[in-house]
C-alpha positions as CSV (number, residue, x, y, z in Angstrom):
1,X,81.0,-47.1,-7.8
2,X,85.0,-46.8,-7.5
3,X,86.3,-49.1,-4.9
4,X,90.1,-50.9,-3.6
5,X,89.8,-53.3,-6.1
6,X,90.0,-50.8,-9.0
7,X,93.9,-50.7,-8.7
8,X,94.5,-54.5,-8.8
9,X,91.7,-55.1,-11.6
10,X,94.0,-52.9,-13.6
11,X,97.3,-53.6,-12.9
12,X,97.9,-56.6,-14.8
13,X,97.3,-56.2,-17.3
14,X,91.2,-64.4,-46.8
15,X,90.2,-65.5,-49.7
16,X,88.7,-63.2,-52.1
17,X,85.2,-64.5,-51.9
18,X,85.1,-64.0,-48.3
19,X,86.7,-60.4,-48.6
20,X,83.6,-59.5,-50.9
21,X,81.1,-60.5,-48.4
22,X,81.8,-58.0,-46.6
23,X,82.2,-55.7,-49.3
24,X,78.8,-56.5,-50.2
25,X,77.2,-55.3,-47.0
26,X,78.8,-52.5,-46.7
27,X,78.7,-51.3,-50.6
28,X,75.6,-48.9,-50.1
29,X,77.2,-46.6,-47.8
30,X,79.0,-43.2,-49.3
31,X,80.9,-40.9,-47.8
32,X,77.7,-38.8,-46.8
33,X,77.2,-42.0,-44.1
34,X,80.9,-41.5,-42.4
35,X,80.4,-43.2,-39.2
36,X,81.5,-40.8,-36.1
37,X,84.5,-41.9,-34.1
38,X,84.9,-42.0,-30.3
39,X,87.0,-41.9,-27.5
40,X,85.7,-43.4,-24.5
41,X,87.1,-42.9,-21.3
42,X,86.1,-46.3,-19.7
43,X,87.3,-46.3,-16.2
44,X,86.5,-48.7,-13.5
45,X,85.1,-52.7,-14.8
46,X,82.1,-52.1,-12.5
47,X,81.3,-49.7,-15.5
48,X,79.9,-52.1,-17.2
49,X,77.0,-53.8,-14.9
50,X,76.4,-50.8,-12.7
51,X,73.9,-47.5,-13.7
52,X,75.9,-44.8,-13.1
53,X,76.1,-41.4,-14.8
54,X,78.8,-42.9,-17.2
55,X,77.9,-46.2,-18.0
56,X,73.9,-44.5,-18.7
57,X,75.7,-42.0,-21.2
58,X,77.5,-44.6,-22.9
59,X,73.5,-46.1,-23.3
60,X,72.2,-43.1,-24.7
61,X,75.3,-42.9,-27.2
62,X,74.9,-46.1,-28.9
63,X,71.2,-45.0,-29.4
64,X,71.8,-41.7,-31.0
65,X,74.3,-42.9,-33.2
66,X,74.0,-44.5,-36.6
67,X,73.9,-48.4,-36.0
68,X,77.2,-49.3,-36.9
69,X,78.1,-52.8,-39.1
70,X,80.5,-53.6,-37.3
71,X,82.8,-51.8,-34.4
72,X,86.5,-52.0,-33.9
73,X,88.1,-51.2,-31.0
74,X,91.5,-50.1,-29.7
75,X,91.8,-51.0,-25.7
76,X,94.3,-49.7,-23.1
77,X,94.4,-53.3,-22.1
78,X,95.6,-55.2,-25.1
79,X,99.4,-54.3,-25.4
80,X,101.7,-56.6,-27.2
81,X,104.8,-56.9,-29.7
82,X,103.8,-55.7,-33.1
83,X,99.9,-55.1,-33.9
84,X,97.2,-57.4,-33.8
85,X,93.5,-57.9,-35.3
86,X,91.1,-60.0,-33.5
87,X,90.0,-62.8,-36.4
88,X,87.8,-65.1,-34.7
89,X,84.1,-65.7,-35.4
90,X,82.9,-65.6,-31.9
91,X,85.3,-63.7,-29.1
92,X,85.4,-65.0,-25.7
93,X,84.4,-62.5,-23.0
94,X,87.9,-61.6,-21.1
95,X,87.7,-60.9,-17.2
96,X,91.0,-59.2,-16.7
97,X,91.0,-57.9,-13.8
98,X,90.3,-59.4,-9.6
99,X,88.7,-58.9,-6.5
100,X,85.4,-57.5,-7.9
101,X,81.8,-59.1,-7.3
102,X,81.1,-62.2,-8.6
103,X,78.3,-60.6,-10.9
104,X,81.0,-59.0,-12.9
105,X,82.7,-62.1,-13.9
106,X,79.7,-63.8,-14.6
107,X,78.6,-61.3,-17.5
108,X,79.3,-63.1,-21.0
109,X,79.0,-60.3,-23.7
110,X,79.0,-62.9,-27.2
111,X,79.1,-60.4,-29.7
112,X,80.1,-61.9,-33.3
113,X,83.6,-61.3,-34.7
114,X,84.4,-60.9,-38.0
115,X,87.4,-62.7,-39.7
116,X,86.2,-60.5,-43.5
117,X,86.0,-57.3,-41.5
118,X,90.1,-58.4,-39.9
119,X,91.4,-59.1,-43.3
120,X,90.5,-56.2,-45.0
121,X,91.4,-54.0,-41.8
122,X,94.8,-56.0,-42.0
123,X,95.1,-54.9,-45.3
124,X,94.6,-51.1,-44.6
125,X,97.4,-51.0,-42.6
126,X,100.5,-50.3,-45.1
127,X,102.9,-49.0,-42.3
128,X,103.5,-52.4,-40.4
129,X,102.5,-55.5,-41.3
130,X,99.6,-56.2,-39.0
131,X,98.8,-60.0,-38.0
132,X,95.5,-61.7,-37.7
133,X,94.7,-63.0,-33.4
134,X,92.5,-66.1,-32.5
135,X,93.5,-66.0,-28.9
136,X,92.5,-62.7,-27.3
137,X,88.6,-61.9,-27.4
138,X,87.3,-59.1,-25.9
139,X,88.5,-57.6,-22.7
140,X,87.2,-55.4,-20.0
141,X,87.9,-51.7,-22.2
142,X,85.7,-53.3,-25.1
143,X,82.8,-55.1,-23.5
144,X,82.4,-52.6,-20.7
145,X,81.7,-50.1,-23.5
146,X,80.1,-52.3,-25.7
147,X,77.8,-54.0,-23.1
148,X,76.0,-50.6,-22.2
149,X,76.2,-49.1,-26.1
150,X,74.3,-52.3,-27.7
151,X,73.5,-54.4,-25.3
152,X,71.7,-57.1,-27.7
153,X,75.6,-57.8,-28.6
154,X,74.2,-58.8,-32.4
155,X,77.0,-56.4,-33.9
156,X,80.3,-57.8,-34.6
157,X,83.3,-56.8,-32.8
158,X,87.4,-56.6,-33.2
159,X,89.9,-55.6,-31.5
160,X,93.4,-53.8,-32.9
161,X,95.8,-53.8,-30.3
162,X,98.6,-51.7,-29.1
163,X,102.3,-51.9,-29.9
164,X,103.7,-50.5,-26.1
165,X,107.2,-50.1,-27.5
166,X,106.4,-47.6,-30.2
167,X,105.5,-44.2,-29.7
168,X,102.4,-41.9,-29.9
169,X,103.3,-41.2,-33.6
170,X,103.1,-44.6,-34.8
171,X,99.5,-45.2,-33.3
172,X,98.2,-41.7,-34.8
173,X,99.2,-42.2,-38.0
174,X,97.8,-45.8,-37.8
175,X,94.6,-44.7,-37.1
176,X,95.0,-42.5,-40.1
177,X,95.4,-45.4,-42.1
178,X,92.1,-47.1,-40.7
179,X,89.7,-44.3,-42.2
180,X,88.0,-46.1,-44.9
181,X,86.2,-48.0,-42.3
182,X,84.3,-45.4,-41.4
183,X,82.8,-45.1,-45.0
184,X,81.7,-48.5,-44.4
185,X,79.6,-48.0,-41.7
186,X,81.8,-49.2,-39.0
187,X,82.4,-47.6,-35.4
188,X,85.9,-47.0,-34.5
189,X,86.4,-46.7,-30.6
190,X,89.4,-45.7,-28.5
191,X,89.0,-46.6,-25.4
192,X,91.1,-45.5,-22.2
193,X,91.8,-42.8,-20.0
194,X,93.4,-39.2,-20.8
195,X,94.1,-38.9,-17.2
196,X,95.1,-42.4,-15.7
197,X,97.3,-43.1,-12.4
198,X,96.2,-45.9,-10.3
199,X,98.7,-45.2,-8.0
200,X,97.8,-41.7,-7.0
201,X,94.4,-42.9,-6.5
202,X,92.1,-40.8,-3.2
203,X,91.1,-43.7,-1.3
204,X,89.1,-41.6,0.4
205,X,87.3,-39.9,-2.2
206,X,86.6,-43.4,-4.4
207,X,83.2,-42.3,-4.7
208,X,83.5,-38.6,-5.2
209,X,82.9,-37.7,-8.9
210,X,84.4,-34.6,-9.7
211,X,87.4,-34.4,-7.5
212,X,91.0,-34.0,-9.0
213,X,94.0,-33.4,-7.8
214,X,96.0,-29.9,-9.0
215,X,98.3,-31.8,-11.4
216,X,95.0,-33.9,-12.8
217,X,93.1,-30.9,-13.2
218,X,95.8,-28.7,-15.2
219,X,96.4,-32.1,-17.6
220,X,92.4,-32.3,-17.7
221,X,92.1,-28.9,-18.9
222,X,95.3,-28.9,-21.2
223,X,94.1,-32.0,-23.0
224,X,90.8,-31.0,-23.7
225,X,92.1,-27.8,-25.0
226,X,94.7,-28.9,-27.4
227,X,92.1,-31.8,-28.5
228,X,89.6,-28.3,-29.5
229,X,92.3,-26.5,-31.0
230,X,92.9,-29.6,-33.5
231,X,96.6,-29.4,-32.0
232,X,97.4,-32.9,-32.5
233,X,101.1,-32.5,-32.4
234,X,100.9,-30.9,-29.4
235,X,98.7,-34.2,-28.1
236,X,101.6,-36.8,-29.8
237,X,104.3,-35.0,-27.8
238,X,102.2,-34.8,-24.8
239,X,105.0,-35.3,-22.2
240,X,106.2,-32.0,-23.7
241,X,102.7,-29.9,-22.2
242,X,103.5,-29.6,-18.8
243,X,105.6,-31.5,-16.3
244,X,102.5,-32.9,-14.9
245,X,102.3,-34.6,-17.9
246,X,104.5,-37.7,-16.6
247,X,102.3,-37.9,-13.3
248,X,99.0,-37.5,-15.5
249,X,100.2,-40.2,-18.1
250,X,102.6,-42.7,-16.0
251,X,102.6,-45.2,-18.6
252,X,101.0,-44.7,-22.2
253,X,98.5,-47.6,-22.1
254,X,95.4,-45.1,-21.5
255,X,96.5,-42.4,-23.5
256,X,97.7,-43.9,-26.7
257,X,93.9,-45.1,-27.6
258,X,93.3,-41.4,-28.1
259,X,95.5,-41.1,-31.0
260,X,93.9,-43.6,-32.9
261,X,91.1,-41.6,-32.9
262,X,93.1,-38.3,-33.3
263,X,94.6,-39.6,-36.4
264,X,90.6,-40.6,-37.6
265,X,89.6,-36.9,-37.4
266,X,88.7,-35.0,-40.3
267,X,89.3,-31.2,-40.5
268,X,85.6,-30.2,-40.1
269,X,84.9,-32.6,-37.5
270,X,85.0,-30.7,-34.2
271,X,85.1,-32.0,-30.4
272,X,82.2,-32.9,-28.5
273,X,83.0,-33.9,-24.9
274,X,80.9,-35.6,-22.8
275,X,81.2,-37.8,-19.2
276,X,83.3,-34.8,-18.9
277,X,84.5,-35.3,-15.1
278,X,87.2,-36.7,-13.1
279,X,87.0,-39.1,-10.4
280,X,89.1,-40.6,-7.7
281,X,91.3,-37.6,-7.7
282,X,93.6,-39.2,-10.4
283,X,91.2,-40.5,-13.4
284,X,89.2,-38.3,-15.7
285,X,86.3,-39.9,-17.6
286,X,86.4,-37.2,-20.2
287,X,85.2,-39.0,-23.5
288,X,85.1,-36.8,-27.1
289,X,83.0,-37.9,-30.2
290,X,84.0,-36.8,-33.5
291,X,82.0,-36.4,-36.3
């Protein structure tokens, strides 16, 4: 499944009337039909065409769960200056990464977007002013996920970016202020990986699910602990947990999509792991549903 090319695939890395239509679709939901939220390790891109104990969980998922009206999600790979919302009508399916098969590249994933569902997101957001995107689309840690969790690709889509050069505070309490979305019967996904360093990566053992190396494991373990104690603090000043921290997390792309979805979880709502394995000696897969 894992192969060489993994490391340089990741490298690089409204008006008021329109505002009511989606109101109107989304008015007959209460707060008994609060829409789970996930985190989704996604891994490698070949995630998304091959059959693989983690790409066939991420099928069963978006069959046992409520079919959303729309899905927003927060990707290790979209990092910019300030925060963005997708806003177009129809994304473009982003190939950002190289060196896989050609039968990667060639899968177009044309999900809708929604430019209703941006604005009132946009408006949510009261702790930075959030702009609208007609550039970006959907890349590789949305449509891998999304491809195998709906594959008719008739729900719409968005994307909210990541700031890089604020901290893990900022993007929990962000997803905080995204929580009405889920009264509105739309699926809020993080997607990355708790564990992530491409450069520590067992060549070797590319194909050996379940291997980690010392330093992965104790960050695999810690993580999923604090995550069932409901220590989120402890998860924001993750660097703090261990000095394996720094080789678990290198750089925050991967982890920061977990606080999103930290900051979305209510105080009943309790952890449910699942693809609960590590791979490559340096990546864990380890994905958590709330609600």
């Amino acid at each position: 499944m894992y192969r060489r090319e993994f490391l340089s695939s990741i490298a690089g890395i409204g008006a008021i009337g329109t505002l009511s239509s989606f109101k109107n679709i989304t008015d007959d939901l209460s707060n008994s039909d609060k829409m789970p939220v996930l985190f989704i390790g996604h891994g490698s891109p070949m995630n998304g065409i091959e059959n693989n104990e983690f790409s066939n969980q991420w099928k069963k998922l978006g069959q046992s769960l409520p079919i959303p009206k729309a899905i927003v999600i927060v990707s290790a790979h979209w990092l910019t200056k300030g925060t963005w919302i997708t806003a177009m009508k129809s994304p473009k399916t982003i190939h950002d990464f190289g060196g896989f098969p050609k039968e990667l590249y060639d899968v177009q994933y044309n999900a809708p977007g929604s430019p209703e569902l941006a604005q009132e997101t946009k408006n949510m957001i009261k702790s930075v002013n959030a702009e609208l995107d007609h550039d970006w689309g959907l890349d590789h840690g949305a449509w891998t996920v999304t491809r195998r969790m709906y594959p008719d690709a008739n729900i719409p889509v968005l994307q909210i970016s990541i700031d890089i050069n604020r901290p893990a505070s900022f993007h929990y309490q962000l997803g905080k202020e995204l929580a009405s979305l889920r009264t509105k019967g739309v699926l809020i996904i993080g997607s990355g990986n708790m564990v992530h360093n491409l450069g520590k990566i067992a060549w070797d053992k590319i194909d050996e699910v379940g291997f980690g190396y010392d330093w992965a494991l104790e960050m695999h373990q810690l993580f999923k602990s604090k995550i069932k104690d409901n220590n989120h603090q402890a998860l924001i000043n993750y660097t703090s947990l261990s000095k394996s921290a720094l080789l678990a997390v290198p750089t925050p792309d991967h982890y920061f999509p977990l606080m999103y979805i930290l900051g979305l979880q209510q105080k009943n709502e309790n952890a449910e792991f699942f693809n609960d394995k590590l791979v490559a000696g340096s990546i864990n897969m380890t994905s958590v549903k709330f609600g």
